[in-house]
C-alpha positions in Angstrom: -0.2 3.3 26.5 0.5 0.8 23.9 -2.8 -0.9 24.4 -5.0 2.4 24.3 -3.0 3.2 21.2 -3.7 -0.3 19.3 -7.5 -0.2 20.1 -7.3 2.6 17.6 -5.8 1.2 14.7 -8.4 -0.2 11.7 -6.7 -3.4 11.1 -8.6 -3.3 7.9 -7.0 -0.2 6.4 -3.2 -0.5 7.3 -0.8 0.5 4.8 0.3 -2.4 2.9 3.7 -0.9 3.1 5.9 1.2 5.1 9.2 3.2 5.0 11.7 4.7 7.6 14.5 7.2 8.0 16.0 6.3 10.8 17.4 9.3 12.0 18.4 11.1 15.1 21.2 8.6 16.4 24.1 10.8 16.6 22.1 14.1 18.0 20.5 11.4 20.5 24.1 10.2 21.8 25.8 13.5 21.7 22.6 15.0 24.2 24.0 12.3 26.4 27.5 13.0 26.3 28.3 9.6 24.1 29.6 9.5 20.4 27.7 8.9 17.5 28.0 5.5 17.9 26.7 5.0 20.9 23.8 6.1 19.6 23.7 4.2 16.2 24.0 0.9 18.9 20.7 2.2 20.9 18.7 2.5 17.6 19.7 -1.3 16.6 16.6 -1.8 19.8 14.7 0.1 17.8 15.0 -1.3 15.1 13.8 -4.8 17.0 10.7 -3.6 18.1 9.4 -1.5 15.0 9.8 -5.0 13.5 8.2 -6.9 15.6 5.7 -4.0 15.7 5.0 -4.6 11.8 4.8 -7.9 11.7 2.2 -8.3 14.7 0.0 -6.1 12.9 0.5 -8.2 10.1 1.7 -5.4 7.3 3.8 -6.8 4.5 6.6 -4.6 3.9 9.0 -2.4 5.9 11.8 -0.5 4.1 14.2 1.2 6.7 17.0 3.6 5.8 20.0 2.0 7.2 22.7 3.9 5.5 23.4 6.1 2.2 25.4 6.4 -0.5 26.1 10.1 1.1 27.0 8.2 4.5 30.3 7.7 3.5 31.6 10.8 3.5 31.3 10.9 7.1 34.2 10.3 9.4 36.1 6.6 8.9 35.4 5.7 12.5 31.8 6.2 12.4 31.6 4.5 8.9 33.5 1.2 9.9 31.7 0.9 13.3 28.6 1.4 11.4 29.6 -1.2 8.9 30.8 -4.0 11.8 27.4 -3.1 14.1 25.2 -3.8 10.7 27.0 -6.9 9.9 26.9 -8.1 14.0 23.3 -6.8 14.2 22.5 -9.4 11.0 24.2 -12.2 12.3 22.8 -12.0 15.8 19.1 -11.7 14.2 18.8 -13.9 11.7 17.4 -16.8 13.9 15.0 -14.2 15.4 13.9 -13.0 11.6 13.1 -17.5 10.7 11.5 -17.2 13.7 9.1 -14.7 13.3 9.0 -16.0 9.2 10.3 -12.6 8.0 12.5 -12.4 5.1 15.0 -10.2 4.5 15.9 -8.1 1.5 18.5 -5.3 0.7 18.3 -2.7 -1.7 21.6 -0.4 -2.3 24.7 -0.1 -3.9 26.5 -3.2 -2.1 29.8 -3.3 -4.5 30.6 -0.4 -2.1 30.6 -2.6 0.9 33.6 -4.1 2.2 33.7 -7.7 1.1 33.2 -9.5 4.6 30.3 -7.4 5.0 28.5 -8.4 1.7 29.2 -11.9 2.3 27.1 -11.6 5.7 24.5 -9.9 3.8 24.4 -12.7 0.9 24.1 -15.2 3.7 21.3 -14.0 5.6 19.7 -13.5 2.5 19.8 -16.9 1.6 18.6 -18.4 5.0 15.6 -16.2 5.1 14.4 -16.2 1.5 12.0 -18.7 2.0 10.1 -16.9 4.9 6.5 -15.9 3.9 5.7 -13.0 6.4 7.1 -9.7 6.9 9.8 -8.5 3.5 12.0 -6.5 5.4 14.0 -4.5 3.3 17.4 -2.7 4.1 18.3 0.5 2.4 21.8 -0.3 2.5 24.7 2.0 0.6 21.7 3.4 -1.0 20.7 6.6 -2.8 17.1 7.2 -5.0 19.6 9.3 -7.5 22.2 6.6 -7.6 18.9 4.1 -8.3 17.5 6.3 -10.9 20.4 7.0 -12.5 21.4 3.5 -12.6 17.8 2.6 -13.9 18.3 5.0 -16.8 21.6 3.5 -17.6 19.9 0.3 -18.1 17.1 0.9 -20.2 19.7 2.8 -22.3 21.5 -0.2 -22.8 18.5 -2.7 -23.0 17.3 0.2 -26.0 20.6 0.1 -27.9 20.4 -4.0 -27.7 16.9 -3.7 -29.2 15.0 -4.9 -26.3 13.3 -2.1 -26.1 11.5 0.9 -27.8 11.5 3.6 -26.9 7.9 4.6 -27.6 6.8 2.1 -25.3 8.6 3.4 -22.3 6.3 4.4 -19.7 5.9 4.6 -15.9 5.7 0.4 -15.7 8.8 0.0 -17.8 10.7 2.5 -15.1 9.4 0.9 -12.3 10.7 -2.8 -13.3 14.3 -1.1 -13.3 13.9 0.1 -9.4 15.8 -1.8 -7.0 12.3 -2.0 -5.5 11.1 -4.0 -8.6 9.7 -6.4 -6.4 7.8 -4.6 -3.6 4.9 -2.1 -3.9 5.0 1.7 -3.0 5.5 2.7 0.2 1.6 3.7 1.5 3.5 5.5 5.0 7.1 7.1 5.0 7.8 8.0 8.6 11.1 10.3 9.6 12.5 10.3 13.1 14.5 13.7 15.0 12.3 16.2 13.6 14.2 16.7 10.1 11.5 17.5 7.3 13.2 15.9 4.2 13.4 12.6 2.9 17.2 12.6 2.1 17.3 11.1 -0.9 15.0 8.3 -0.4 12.4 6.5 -2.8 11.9 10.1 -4.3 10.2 7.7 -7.2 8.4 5.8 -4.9 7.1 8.1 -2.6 4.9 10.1 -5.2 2.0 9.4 -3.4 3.0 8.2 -0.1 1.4 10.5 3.7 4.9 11.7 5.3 5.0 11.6 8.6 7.4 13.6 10.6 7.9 13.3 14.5 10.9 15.0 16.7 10.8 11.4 19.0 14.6 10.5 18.0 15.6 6.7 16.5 17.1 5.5 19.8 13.6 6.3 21.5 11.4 5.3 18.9 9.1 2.3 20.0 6.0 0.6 19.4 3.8 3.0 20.2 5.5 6.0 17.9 4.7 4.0 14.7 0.9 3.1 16.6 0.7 7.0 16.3 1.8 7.1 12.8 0.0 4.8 11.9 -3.5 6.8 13.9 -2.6 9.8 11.6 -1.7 7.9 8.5 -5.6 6.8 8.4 -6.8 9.9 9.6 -5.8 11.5 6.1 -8.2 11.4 3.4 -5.6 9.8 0.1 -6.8 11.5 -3.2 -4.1 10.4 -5.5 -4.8 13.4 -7.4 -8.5 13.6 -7.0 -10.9 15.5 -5.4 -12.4 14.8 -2.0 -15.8 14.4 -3.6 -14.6 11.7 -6.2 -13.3 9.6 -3.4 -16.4 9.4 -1.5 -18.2 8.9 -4.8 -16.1 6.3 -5.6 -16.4 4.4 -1.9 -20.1 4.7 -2.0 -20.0 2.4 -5.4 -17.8 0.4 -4.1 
């Protein structure tokens, strides 16, 4: 299936980047009698072969929704297994990620983290930042309201400290206070389980990404899932605010 699926992929129009919510773990484990851990161990597989998936096909960013700010109001036991299995999962896969040259980033709110785990983070950081092909960035501890609203606290202060006016502010000078400064847009968000949200997720960002929904749960999400995402995402015609006619207008000229 994989292989049918592939033949109809345009390598030349794949999104330059891509974003997940990962979701579906607990509801996935609980339909087979297990806790919600159980399940949040079956999506780390997942998680290997979307990657793997991304990189083959050569795109060069994947963001994936690992856990949010909100996440910790869930019960302590599912929080600190969570924590341990993303700090195990990282250690075990950083020789995997050199590799496959992929480099690893995290975006989030990691003062929240338990020290141990942030000094994991810091250290496979460091041993892949000089990797040139895949970025593959971990929404960790992270929130788009906690980013925004730590964004406007900073051109506040970079205002009061003169470094700023105020009548120059525009869409650029927000975007350089993201914690995805450094990446482009997401083309593609994808959500797992069936849930039609985005959760508090690059709601900056995602102004003009396709959203893709599919009931397949994270545990069971493989290759071929994001092959058919990626089937529909160049399916849709992308306007940006345009009509239909401008774009072909504007792809005849081009």
């Amino acid at each position: 299936m994989q292989e049918t699926l592939i033949t109809q992929i345009n390598k030349e129009r794949l999104p330059k980047h891509i974003a997940v919510i990962m979701d579906g773990n607990g509801r996935w484990a609980k339909e087979k009698g297990q806790d919600r851990l159980y399940g949040h161990f079956h999506g780390v597989e997942s998680v290997r072969s979307i990657v793997e998936g991304t990189a083959e096909l050569g795109i060069s960013y994947l963001t994936l929704y690992a856990f949010s700010t909100e996440n910790w109001d869930r019960p302590v036991k599912e929080v600190e297994g969570l924590i341990a299995l993303l700090v195990d999962s990282i250690r075990k896969e950083v020789p995997t990620l050199n590799k496959n040259n992929i480099r690893l980033h995290v975006i989030g709110d990691l003062s929240m983290l338990p020290d141990f785990a942030r000094n994991e983070l810091n250290e496979a950081l460091e041993m892949t930042s000089t990797n040139t092909g895949l970025n593959l960035i971990l929404a960790l501890s992270y929130s788009s309201r906690w980013e925004l609203t730590n964004a406007v606290k900073q051109i506040g202060l970079d205002v009061k400290a003169g470094k700023i006016d105020p009548e120059n502010i525009n869409q650029d000078t927000i975007q350089q206070y993201l914690a995805t400064s450094e990446f482009p847009d997401p083309e593609l968000m994808i959500r797992t389980s069936g849930e039609y949200r985005i959760s508090n997720f690059l709601l900056y960002q995602l102004a003009y990404a396709e959203l893709y929904f599919t009931n397949t749960r994270w545990p069971d999400f493989r290759k071929e899932h994001l092959y058919e995402a990626l089937i529909d995402f160049q399916s849709r015609e992308r306007r940006f605010g345009k009509t239909g006619q401008q774009i072909q207008e504007e792809k005849q000229l081009a």
